[in-house]
C-alpha positions as CSV (number, residue, x, y, z in Angstrom):
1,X,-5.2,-0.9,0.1
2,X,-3.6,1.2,2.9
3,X,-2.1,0.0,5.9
4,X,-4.0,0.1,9.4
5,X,-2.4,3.2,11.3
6,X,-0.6,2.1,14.2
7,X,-2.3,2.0,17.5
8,X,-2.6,5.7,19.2
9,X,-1.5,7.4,16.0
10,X,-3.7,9.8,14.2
11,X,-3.4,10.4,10.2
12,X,-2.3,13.9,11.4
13,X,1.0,12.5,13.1
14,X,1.5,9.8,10.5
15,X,1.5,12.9,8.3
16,X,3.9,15.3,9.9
17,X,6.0,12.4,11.0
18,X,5.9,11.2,7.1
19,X,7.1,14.8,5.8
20,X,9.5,15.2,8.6
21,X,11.3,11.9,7.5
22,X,11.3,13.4,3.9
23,X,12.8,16.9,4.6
24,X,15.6,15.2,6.6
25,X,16.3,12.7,4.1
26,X,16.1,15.3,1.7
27,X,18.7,17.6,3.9
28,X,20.9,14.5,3.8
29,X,20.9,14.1,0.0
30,X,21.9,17.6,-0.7
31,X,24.7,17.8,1.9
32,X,26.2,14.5,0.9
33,X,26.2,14.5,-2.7
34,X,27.5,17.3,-4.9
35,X,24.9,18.6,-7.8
36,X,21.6,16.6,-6.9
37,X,18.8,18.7,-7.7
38,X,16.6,20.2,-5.4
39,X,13.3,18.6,-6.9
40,X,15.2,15.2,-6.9
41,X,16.3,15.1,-3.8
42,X,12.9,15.8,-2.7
43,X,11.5,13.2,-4.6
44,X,13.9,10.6,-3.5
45,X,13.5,11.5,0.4
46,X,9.6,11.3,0.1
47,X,9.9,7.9,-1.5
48,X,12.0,7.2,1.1
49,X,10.3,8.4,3.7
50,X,6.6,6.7,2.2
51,X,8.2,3.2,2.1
52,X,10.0,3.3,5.5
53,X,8.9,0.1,6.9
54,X,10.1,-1.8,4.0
55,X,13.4,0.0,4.2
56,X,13.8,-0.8,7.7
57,X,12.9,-4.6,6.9
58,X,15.0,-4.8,4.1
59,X,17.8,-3.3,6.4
60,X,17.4,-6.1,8.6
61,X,18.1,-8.7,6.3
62,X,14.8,-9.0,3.6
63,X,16.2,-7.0,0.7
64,X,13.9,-8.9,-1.8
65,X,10.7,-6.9,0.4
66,X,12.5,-4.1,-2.0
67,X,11.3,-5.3,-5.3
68,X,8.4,-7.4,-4.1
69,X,7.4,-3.8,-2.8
70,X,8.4,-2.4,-6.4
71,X,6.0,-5.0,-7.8
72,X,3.1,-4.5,-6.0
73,X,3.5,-0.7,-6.2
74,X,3.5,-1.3,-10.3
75,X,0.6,-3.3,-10.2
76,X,-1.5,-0.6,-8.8
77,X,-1.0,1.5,-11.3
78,X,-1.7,-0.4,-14.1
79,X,-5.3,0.1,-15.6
80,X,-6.6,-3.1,-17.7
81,X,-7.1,-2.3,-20.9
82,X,-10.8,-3.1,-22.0
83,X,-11.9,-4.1,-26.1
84,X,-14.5,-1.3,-27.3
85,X,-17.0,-2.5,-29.4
């Protein structure tokens, strides 16, 4: 289920605000540690970047949001297996 978007921001914004998060994170990753791939660090700051309100509340003092995030995420992507006759 997606989050409401907040009030006075259009998908568009959310968007460019989303993949400008990312890029810079990414920027970060490559100037600060020596030999991390290109396609990792992109990876990494777009993960980043999609779960910045947890990040910021775990920041604050709610680390566990982290895995309770990590748990829920896994749980959507699990299909139920059904018996075939």
């Amino acid at each position: 289920m997606l989050a409401p978007l907040p009030q006075g921001l259009s998908v568009t914004e959310l968007f460019r605000g989303t993949l400008e998060l990312a890029a810079n994170i990414t920027s970060l990753l490559e100037t600060e540690i020596d030999g991390i791939g290109e396609e990792m660090s992109e990876a990494i700051g777009l993960l980043l970047a999609e779960r910045r309100e947890v990040l910021a509340k775990a920041c604050k003092g709610k680390p566990e949001l982290l895995l309770e995030a990590m748990d829920t995420a896994s749980e959507d992507n699990v299909t139920p297996l059904t018996a075939q006759a």
